[in-house]
C-alpha positions as CSV (number, residue, x, y, z in Angstrom):
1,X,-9.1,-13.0,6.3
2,X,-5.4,-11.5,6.6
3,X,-4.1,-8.9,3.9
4,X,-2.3,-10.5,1.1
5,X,1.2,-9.5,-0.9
6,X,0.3,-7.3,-4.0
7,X,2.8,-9.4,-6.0
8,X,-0.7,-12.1,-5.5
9,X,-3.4,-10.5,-6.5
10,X,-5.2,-10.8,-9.5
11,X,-7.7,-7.8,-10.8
12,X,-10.3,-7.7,-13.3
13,X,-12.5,-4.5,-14.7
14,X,-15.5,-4.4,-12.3
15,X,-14.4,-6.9,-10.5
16,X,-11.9,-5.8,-7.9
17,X,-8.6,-6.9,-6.7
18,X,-9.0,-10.2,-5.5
19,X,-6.8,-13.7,-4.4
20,X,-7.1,-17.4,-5.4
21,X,-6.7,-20.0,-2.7
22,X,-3.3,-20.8,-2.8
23,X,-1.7,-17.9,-4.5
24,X,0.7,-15.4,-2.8
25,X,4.1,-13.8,-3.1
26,X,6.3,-16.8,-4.4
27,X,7.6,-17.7,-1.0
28,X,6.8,-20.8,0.3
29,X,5.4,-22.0,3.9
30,X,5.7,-19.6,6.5
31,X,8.1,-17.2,4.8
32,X,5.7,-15.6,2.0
33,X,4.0,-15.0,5.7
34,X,0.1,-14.4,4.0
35,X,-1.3,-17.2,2.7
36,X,-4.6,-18.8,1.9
37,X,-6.9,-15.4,2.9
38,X,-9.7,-17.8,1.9
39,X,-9.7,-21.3,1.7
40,X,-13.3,-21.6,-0.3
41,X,-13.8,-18.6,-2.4
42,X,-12.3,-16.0,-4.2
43,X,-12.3,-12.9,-1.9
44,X,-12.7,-9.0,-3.1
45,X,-11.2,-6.4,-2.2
46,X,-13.0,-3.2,-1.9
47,X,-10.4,-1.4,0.2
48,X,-6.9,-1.5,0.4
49,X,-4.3,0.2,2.7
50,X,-0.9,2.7,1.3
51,X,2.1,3.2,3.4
52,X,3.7,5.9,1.3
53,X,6.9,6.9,2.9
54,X,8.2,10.9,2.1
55,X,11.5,10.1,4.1
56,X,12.4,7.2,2.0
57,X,14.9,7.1,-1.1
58,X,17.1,10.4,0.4
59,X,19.2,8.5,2.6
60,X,23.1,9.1,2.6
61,X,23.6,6.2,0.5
62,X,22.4,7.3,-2.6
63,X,24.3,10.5,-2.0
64,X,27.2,9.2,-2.2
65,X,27.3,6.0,-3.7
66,X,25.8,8.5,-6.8
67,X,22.2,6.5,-6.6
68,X,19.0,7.5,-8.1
69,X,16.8,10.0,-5.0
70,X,13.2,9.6,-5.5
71,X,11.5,13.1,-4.1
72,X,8.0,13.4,-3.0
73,X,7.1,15.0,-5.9
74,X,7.4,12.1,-8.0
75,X,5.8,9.6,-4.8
76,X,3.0,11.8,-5.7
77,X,2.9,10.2,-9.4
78,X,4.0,7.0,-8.5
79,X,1.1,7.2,-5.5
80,X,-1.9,8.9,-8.2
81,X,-1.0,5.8,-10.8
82,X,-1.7,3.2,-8.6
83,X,-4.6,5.3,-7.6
84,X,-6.4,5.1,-10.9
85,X,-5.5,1.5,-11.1
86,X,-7.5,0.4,-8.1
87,X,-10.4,2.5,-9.4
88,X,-10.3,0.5,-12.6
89,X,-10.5,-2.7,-10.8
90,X,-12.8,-1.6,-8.1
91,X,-11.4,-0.3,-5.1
92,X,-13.8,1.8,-2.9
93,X,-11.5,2.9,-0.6
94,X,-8.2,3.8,0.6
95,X,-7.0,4.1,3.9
96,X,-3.1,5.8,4.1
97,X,-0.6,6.4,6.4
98,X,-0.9,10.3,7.3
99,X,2.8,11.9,6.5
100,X,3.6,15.6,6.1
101,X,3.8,16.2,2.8
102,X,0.1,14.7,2.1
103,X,1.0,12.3,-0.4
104,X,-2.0,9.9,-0.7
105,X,-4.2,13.7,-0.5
106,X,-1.8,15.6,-3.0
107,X,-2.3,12.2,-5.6
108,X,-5.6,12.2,-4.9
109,X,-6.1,15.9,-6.2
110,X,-7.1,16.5,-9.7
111,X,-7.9,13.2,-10.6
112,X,-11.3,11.7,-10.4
113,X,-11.0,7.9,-9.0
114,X,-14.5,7.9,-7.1
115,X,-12.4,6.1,-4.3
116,X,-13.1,7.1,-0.9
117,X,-9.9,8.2,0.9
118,X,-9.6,7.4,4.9
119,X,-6.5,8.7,7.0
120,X,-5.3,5.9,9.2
121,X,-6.1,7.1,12.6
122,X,-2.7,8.1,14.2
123,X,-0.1,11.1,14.5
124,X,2.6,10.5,12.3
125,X,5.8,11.2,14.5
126,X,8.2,10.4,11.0
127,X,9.9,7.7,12.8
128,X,9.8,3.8,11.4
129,X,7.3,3.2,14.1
130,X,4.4,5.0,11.8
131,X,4.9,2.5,9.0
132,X,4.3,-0.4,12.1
133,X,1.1,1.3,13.3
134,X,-0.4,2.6,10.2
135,X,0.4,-1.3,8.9
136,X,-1.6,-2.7,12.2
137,X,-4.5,-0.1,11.8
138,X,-5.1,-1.3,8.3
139,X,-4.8,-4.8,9.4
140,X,-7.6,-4.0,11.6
141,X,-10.0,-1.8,9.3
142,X,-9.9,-4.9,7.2
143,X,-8.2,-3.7,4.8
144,X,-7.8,-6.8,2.1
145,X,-3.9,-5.2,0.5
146,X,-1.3,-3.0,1.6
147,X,0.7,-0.8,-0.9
148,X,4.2,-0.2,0.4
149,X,5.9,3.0,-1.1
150,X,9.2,3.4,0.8
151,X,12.5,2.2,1.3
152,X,14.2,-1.2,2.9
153,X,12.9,0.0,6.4
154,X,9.9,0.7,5.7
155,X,8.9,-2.4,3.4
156,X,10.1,-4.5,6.5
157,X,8.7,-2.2,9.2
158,X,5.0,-2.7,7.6
């Protein structure tokens, strides 16, 4: 099967993350771009990919156009909520773009999920081309969902 939009997944205690035939991201045809991971059964998804971005949401924009800046600090929160979600609903294990502030590792900390965390197997060079390979490695650990946490450029690079 190929990874799925999180805007189409459905969850359940216990039960993992998992699609419907049919479902996805509200696009239609070939522009929602992952559709029908399984045409006969409901499939579950034990591990999921995050592409968490630390150079996102501090470009010059939102500088001066007075816009909100979200620091790592709070990726971190935003990174160890989703965390405890996919523990809830059954998620085994994570594998995460490597970045140099440790973000995926730093939400991780502290909090006991029971989820297996996997560093996608790269050097992270903080260019646009990480979000493209970490996307691709996933892809080919299997991973079922990819969490984007970034800006424009990085929602389309992955």
């Amino acid at each position: 099967g190929r990874p799925i939009y999180a805007g189409s997944l459905l969850s359940a205690p216990g039960r993992g993350i998992y699609s419907r035939t049919g479902r996805h991201c509200g696009c239609r045809g070939k522009a929602a771009g992952l559709i029908n991971i399984n045409k006969t059964k409901e499939k579950i998804m034990t591990t999921v990919g995050i592409i968490a971005n630390p150079i996102s949401g501090k470009d010059i924009r939102r500088l001066v156009a007075h816009g909100s800046v979200f620091d790592n600090q709070e990726k971190v929160r935003i990174v160890r909520r989703l965390l405890v979600g996919l523990a809830w609903v059954g998620v085994r294990q994570v594998m995460f773009m490597p970045d140099y502030y440790a973000i995926v590792q730093r939400a991780h900390k502290g909090v006991d999920t029971g989820i297996a965390l996997e560093s996608a197997p790269m050097c992270a060079e903080n260019t646009q081309e990480d979000s493209i390979k970490a996307a691709r490695l996933m892809v080919e650990a299997g991973a079922g969902c990819i969490f984007v946490l970034g800006g424009d450029g990085t929602s389309r690079a992955a």
